[in-house]
NUKE-85225 format. One line per field, with one value per residue (C-alpha): residue in one letter; x, y, z; residue number from 1. Coordinates in Angstrom, 2 decimals. Example, Ala and Ser with C-alpha at 12.3 -4.5 7.8 and 13.67 -1.06 7.14 Angstrom:
2
res	(A/S)
u	(12.30/13.67)
v	(-4.50/-1.06)
w	(7.80/7.14)
n	(1/2)
END
This chain:
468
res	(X/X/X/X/X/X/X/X/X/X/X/X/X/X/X/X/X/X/X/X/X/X/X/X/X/X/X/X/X/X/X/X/X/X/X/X/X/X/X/X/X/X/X/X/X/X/X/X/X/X/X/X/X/X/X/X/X/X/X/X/X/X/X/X/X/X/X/X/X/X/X/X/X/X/X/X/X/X/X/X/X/X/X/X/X/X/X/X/X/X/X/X/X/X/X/X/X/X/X/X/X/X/X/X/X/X/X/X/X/X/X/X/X/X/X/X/X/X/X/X/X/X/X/X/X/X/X/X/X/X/X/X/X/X/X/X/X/X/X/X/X/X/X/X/X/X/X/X/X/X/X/X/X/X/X/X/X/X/X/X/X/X/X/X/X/X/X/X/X/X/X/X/X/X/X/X/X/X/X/X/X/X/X/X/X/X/X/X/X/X/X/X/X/X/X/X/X/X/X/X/X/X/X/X/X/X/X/X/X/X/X/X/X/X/X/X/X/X/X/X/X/X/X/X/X/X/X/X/X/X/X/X/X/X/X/X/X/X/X/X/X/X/X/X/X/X/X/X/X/X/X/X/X/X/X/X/X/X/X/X/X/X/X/X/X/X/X/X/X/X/X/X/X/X/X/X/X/X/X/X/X/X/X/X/X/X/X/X/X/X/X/X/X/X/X/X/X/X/X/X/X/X/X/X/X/X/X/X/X/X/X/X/X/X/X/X/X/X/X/X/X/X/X/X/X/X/X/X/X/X/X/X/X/X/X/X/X/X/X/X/X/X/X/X/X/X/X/X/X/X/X/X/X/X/X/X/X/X/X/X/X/X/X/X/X/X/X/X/X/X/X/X/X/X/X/X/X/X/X/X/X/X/X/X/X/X/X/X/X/X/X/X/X/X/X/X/X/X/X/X/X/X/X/X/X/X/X/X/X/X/X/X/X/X/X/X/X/X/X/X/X/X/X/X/X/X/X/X/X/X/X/X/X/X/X/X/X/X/X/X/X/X/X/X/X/X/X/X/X/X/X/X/X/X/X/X/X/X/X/X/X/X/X/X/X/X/X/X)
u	(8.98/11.66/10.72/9.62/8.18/5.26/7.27/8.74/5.23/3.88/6.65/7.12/3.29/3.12/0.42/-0.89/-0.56/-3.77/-4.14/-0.94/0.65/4.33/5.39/8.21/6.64/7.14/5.87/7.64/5.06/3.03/1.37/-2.44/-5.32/-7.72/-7.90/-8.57/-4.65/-3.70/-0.33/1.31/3.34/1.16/-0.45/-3.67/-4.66/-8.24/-9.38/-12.96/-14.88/-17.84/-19.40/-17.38/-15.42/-12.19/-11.81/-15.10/-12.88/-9.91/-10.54/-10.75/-7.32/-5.62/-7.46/-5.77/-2.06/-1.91/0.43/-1.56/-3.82/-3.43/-6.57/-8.00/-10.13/-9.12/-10.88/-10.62/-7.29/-4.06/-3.38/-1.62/-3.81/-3.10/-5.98/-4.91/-4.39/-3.71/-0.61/0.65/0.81/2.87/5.50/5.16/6.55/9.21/10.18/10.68/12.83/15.14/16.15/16.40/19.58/20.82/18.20/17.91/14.70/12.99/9.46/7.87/4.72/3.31/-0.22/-0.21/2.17/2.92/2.40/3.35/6.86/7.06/6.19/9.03/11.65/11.39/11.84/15.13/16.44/15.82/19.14/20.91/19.30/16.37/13.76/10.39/7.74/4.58/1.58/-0.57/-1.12/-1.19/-0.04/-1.63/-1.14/-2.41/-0.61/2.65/2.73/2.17/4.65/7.61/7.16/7.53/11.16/13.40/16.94/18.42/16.56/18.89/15.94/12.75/10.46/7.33/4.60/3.30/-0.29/-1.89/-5.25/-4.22/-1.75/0.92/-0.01/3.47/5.34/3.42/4.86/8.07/8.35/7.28/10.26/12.84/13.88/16.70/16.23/12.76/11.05/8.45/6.92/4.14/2.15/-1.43/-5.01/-5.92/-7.66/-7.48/-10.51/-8.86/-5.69/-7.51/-4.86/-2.10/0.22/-1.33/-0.65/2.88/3.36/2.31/3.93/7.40/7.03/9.23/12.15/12.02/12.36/15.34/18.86/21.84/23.46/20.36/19.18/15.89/15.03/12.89/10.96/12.75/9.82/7.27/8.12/6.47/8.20/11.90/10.96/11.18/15.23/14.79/13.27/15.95/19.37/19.68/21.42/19.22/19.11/16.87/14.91/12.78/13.59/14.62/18.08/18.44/17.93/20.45/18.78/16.65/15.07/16.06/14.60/11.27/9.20/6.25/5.61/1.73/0.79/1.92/4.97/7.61/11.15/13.90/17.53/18.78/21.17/22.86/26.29/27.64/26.73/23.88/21.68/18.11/14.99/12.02/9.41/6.97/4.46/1.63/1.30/4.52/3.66/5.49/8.96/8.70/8.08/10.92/13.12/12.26/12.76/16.33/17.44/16.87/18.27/21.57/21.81/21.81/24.58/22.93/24.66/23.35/23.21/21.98/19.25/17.90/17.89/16.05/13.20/13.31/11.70/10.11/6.36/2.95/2.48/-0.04/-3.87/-5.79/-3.46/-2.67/-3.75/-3.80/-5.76/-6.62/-9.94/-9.97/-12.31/-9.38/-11.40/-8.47/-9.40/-7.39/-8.12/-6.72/-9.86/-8.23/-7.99/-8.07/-7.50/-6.94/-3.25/-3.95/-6.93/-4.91/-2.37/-4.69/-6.60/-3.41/-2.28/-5.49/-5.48/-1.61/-3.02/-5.53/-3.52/-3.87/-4.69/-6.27/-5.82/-7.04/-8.84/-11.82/-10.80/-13.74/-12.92/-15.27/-15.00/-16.12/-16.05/-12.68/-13.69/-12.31/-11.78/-13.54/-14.21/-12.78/-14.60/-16.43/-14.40/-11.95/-14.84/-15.46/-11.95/-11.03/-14.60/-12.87/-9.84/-11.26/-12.68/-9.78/-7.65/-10.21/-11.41/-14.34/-16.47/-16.80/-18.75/-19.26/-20.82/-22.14/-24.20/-23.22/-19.63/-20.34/-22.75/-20.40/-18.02/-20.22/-21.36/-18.04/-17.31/-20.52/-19.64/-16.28/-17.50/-18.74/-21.97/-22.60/-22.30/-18.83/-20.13/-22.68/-24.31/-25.15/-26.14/-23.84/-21.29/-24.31/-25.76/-22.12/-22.10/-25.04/-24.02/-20.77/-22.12/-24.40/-22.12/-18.24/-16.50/-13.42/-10.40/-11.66/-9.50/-11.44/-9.99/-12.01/-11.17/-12.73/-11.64/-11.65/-14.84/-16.62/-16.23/-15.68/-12.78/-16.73/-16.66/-13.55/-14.52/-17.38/-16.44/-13.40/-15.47/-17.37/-14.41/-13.09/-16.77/-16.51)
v	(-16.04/-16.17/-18.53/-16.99/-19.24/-19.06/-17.58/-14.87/-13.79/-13.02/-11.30/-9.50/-8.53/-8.33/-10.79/-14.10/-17.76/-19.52/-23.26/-23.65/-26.86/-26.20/-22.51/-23.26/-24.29/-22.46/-20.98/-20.99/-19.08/-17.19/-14.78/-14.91/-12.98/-15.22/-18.79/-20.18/-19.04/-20.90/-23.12/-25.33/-23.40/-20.62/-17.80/-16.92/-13.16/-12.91/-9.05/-8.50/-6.72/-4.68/-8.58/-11.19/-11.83/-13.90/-15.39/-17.61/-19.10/-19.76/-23.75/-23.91/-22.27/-24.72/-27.71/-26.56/-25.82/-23.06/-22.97/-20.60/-17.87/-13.93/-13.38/-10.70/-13.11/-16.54/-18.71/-22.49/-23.30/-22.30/-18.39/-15.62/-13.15/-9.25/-5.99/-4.98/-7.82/-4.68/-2.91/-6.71/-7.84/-5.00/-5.42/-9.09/-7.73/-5.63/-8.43/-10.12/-7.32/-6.86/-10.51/-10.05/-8.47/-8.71/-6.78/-3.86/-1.83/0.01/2.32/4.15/5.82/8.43/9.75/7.69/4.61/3.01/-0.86/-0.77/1.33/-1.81/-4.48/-2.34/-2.05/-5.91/-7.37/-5.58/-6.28/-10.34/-9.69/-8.81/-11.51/-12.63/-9.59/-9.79/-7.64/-6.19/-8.04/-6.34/-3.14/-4.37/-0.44/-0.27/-0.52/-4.51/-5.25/-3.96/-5.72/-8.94/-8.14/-7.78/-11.13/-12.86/-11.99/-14.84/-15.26/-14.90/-12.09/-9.24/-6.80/-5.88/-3.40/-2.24/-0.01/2.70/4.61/7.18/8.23/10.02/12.36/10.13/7.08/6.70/7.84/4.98/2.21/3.76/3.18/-0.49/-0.89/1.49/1.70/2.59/3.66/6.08/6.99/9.31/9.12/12.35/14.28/14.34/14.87/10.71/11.34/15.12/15.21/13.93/16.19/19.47/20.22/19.09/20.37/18.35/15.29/16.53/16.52/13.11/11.38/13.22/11.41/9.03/10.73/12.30/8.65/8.40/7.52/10.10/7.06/6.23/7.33/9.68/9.16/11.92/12.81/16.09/16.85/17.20/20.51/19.14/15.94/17.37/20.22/16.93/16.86/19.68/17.62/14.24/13.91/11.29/11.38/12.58/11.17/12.74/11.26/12.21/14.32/17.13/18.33/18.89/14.95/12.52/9.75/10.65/10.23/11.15/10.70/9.45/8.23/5.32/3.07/2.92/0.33/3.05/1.54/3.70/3.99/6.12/6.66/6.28/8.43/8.37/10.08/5.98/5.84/5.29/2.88/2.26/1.28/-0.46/-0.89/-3.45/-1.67/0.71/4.22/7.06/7.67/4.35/6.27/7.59/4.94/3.03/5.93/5.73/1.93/2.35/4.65/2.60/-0.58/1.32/2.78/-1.09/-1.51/-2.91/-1.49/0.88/-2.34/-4.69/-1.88/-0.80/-4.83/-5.72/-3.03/-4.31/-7.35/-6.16/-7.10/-6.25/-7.97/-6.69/-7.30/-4.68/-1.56/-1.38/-5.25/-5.18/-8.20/-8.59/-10.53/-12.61/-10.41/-7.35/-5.68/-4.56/-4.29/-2.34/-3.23/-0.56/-0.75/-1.51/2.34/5.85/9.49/12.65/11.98/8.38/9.28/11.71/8.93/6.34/8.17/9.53/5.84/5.18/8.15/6.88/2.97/4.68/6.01/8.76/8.69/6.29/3.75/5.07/2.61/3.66/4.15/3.82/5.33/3.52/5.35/5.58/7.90/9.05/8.60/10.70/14.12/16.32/20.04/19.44/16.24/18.07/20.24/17.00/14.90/17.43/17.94/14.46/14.64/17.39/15.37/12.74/14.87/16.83/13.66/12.69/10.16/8.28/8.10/8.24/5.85/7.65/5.28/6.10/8.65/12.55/12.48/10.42/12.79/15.40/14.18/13.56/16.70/17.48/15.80/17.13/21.17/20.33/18.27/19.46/16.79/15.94/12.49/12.22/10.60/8.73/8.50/5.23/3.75/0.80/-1.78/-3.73/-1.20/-0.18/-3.76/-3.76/-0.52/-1.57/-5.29/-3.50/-1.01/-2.07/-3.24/-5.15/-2.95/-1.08/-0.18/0.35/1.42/0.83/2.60/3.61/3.95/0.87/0.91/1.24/-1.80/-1.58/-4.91/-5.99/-4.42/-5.90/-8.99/-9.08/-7.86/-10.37/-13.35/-12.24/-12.18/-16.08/-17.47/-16.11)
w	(13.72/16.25/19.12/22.09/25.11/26.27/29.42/27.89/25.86/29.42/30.49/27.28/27.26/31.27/30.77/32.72/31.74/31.94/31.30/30.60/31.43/30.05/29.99/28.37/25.23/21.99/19.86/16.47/14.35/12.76/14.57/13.07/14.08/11.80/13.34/9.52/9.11/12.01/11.45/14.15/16.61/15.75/18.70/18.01/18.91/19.82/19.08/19.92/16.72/16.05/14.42/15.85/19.15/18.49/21.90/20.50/18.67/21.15/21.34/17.31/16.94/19.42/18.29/14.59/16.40/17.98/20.80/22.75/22.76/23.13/24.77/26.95/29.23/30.14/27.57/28.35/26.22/26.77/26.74/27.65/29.18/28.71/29.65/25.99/22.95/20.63/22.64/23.65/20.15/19.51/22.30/20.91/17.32/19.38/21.13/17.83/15.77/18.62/18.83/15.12/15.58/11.86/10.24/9.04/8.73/6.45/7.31/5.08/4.98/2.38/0.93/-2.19/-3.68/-0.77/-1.23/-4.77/-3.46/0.01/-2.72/-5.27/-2.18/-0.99/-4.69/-4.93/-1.18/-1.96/-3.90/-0.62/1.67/3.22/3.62/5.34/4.08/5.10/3.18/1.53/2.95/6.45/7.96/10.62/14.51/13.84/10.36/12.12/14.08/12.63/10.09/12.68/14.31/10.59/11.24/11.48/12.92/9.42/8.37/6.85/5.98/7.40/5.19/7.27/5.46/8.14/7.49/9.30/10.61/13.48/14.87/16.77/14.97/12.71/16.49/18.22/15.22/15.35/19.15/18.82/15.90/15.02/11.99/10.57/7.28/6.66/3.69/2.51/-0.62/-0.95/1.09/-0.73/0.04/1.64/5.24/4.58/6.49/9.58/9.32/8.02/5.45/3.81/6.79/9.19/6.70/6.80/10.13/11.13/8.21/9.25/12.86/10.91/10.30/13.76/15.38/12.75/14.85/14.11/12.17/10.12/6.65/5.42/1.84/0.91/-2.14/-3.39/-6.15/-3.32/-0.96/2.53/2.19/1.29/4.00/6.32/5.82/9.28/11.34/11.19/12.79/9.80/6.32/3.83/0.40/-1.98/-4.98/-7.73/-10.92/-9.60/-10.37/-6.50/-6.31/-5.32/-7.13/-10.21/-12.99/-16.69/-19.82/-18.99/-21.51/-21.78/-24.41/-25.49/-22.65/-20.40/-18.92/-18.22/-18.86/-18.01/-17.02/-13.58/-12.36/-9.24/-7.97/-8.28/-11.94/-14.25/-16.31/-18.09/-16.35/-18.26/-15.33/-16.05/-14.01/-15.71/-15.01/-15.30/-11.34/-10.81/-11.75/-8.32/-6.75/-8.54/-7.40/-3.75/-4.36/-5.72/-3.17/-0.57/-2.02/-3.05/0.71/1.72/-0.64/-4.23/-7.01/-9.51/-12.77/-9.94/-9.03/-12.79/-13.49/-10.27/-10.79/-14.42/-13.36/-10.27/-10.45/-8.94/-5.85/-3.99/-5.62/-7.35/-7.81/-11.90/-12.53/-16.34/-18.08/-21.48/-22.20/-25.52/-27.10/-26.88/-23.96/-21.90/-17.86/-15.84/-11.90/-9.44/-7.59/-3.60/-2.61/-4.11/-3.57/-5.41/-6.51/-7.13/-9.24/-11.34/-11.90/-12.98/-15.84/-17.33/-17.36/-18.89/-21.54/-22.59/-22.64/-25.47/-27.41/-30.28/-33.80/-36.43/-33.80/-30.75/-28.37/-26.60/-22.92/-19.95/-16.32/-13.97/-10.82/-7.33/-4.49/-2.87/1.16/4.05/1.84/4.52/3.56/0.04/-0.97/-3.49/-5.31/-5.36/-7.35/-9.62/-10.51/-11.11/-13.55/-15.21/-15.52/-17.46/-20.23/-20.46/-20.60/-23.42/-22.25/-23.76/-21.37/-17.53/-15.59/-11.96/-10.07/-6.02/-3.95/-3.70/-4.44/-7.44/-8.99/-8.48/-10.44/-13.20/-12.79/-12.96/-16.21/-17.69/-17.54/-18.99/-21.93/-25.26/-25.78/-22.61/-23.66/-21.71/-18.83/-16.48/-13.03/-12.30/-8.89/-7.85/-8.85/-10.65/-12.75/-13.92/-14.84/-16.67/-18.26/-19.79/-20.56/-23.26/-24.68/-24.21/-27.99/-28.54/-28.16/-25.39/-22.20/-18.77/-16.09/-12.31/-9.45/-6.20/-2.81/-0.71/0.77/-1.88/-3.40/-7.46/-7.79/-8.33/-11.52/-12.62/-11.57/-13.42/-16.52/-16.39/-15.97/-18.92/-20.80/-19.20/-20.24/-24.09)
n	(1/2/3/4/5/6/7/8/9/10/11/12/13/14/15/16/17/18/19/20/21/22/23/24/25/26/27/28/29/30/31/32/33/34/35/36/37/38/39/40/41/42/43/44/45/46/47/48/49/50/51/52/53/54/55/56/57/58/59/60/61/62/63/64/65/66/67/68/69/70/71/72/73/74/75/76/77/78/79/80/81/82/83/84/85/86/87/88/89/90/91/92/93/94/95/96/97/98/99/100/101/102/103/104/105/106/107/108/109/110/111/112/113/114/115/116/117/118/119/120/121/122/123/124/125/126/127/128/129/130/131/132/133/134/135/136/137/138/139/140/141/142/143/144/145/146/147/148/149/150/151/152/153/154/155/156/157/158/159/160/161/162/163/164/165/166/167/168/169/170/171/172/173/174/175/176/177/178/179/180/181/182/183/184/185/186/187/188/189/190/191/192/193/194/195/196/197/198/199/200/201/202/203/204/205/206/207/208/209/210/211/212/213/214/215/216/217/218/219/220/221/222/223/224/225/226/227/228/229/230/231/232/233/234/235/236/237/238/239/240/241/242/243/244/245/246/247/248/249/250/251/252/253/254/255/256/257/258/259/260/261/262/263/264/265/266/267/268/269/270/271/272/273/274/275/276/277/278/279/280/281/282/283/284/285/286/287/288/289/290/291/292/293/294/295/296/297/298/299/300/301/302/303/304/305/306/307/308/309/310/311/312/313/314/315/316/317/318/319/320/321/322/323/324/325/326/327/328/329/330/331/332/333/334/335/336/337/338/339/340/341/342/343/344/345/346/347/348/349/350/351/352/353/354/355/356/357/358/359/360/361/362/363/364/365/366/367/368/369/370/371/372/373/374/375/376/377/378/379/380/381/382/383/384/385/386/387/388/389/390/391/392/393/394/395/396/397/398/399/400/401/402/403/404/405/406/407/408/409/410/411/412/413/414/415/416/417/418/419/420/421/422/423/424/425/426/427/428/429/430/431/432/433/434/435/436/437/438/439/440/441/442/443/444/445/446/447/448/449/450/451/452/453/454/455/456/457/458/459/460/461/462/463/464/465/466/467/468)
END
């Protein structure tokens, strides 16, 4: 983080000092809302939640190096004391970015792909300079927060992840740092039941390239109509991508080898050159696209760009982990979130990972409930059941309440035997369920949204596979 004083955090914030002996002390960094993550010259945000109250644990976080605390309520120990810790930590990370003055930023929000597309976008920027990245999928009006104030004097790029829940939510991140380069991946069917349609999606996620500068750039997904209906509402540049001939950076040739990684021909208007992603699942050509059009806007060259996303990894835990146990069993983990698109993706990287023929593995799709669908929830879970046996595969495990069952239901009207799938009730009796009847050689996919809990799965079935 870029030091701030003490001094200038309450007249960032507009906040009080309390207890504090020097305000001219520093603090250096990081910004932690956990006080187990607390580092010397740290400040510790105290957020008061529906279990535990963080200003309880103001003394531990000093006591461990915290400078000071962000605190709503004087609380013993140094602190800086604000009516709101949320909206002060995010004039903090404002504060931060504009003394930054050498970086460049990058938003960019989207229904589907975004961490894997952040985690895609930062590995290739490292080959410019230093780049600061949001962590995991820390989107929100917290994670942004705390992402901008790991900016340090020499940072050259700053890539912030942006979600969405609410109308205004991508403007309100936008006002606290603007970037200068946006990008939108999709527009798909995650919090449809907060939006009420797929327009409403498409209207908050293009608050981003409305808070676009004249000088800046919008990279826009020209394979999805709402999102390359978004080049209207920006005074940016826009720079398309996907494979779409109307694309400015795109895809040819795509292909994927029978682990189902991808591979295909980048073509820009500065050249072209192979990809081989290392990633699972043909979705991740987009991604790699929105990825390489935002590296080459920063200036990486079109060789420099195919190599980097060559050897681009996963960084970010459970989205397309791929593990195979001794016995052959091959787990695929992609268990941290899910939607309709996302769902879609996943069992056609499953059916490719099983291949055809003589040798065909048998392929498992352990899945959970896709949350905050509204209106459409059903007819959603029974079309991704539908999916599967169409896909062919073996068998799906749909594991949950209401949404589950319809899914299986799903599954069930679509299949031949009606031995294409099963309800069961929870993490452990999916568990139990593929414990007795998996084989060497078999692929299983888990996925669920977030909530729900089904990394459990993976987990499990993994540590079966470490203790053989």
């Amino acid at each position: 983080m870029i030091a701030l004083t003490l001094a200038e955090l309450a007249a960032v914030t507009g906040g009080e000092l309390s207890e504090v002996a020097d305000p001219q002390a520093r603090v250096t960094g990081p910004v932690v809302i956990d006080s187990r993550k607390v580092e010397a010259g740290s400040l510790f945000a105290a957020f008061r939640g529906e279990q535990v109250d963080g200003h309880d644990y103001a003394e531990r976080a000093v006591a461990a190096g915290a400078v000071a605390v962000l605190a709503e309520r004087p609380v013993g120990v140094p602190a800086v004391v604000v009516p709101d810790a949320q909206r002060a930590l995010g004039l903090i990370g404002r504060a931060v970015v504009e003394r930054a003055k050498g970086a460049r930023l990058v938003a960019l929000t989207g229904s589907a792909g975004k961490t894997s597309t952040k985690d895609l976008i930062a590995q290739l920027l490292v080959r410019l300079g230093p780049t600061v990245a949001t962590e995991g999928s820390l989107n929100n009006e917290l994670g942004f927060p705390l992402t901008a104030t790991r900016a340090e004097e020499d940072t050259r790029h700053l890539v912030l992840e942006m979600g969405a829940r609410h109308k205004g939510d991508i403007a309100y991140l936008c006002e606290l740092a603007r970037p200068s380069i946006g990008l939108v991946l999709n527009v798909g069917s995650a919090h449809l039941g907060e939006f009420g349609s797929k327009e409403g999606i498409a209207q908050a996620k293009g608050e981003l390239v409305e808070s676009l500068p004249a000088d800046g750039t919008a990279v826009l997904n020209a394979d999805d109509p709402l999102v390359r209906a978004m080049a209207d509402r920006t005074r940016a540049k826009v720079v398309l991508f996907g494979e779409s001939s109307k694309a400015d950076v795109r895809a040819q040739d795509v292909r994927l080898d029978s682990t189902g990684r991808p591979s295909f021909t980048l073509t820009t208007p500065a050249g072209s050159a192979p990809v081989r992603l290392r990633l699972y699942g043909e979705h991740h050509v987009s991604n790699a696209l929105a990825a390489a059009a935002v590296a080459m806007e920063l200036g990486l060259s079109v060789d420099d760009t195919a190599a980097a996303l060559g050897e681009a990894g996963a960084l970010s835990r459970w989205r397309m982990e791929v593990v195979d146990r001794a016995d052959g069993v091959t787990v695929v983990n992609d268990a941290y979130n899910a939607n309709p698109e996302s769902m879609r993706a996943a069992l056609r990287a499953l059916a490719t990972m099983g291949g055809r023929g003589p040798e065909r593995r048998r392929t498992w799709a352990v899945l959970g409930e896709m949350r905050e669908l509204g209106e459409e929830s059903l007819d959603e879970h029974d079309a991704i059941g539908r999916l599967a046996v169409r896909l062919d595969v073996t068998k799906l495990v749909a594991v949950g309440g209401r949404e589950a069952a319809c899914m299986e239901l799903g599954a069930r009207n679509e299949g031949s035997w009606g031995e294409e799938s099963v309800l069961v009730s929870d993490a452990d009796a999916a568990v139990e369920l593929l414990r007795d009847q998996l084989r060497p050689g078999d692929v299983v996919l888990v996925k669920a949204s977030r909530s729900v809990g089904l990394e459990r799965v993976a987990e499990a079935l993994l540590a079966d596979g470490a203790a053989q």
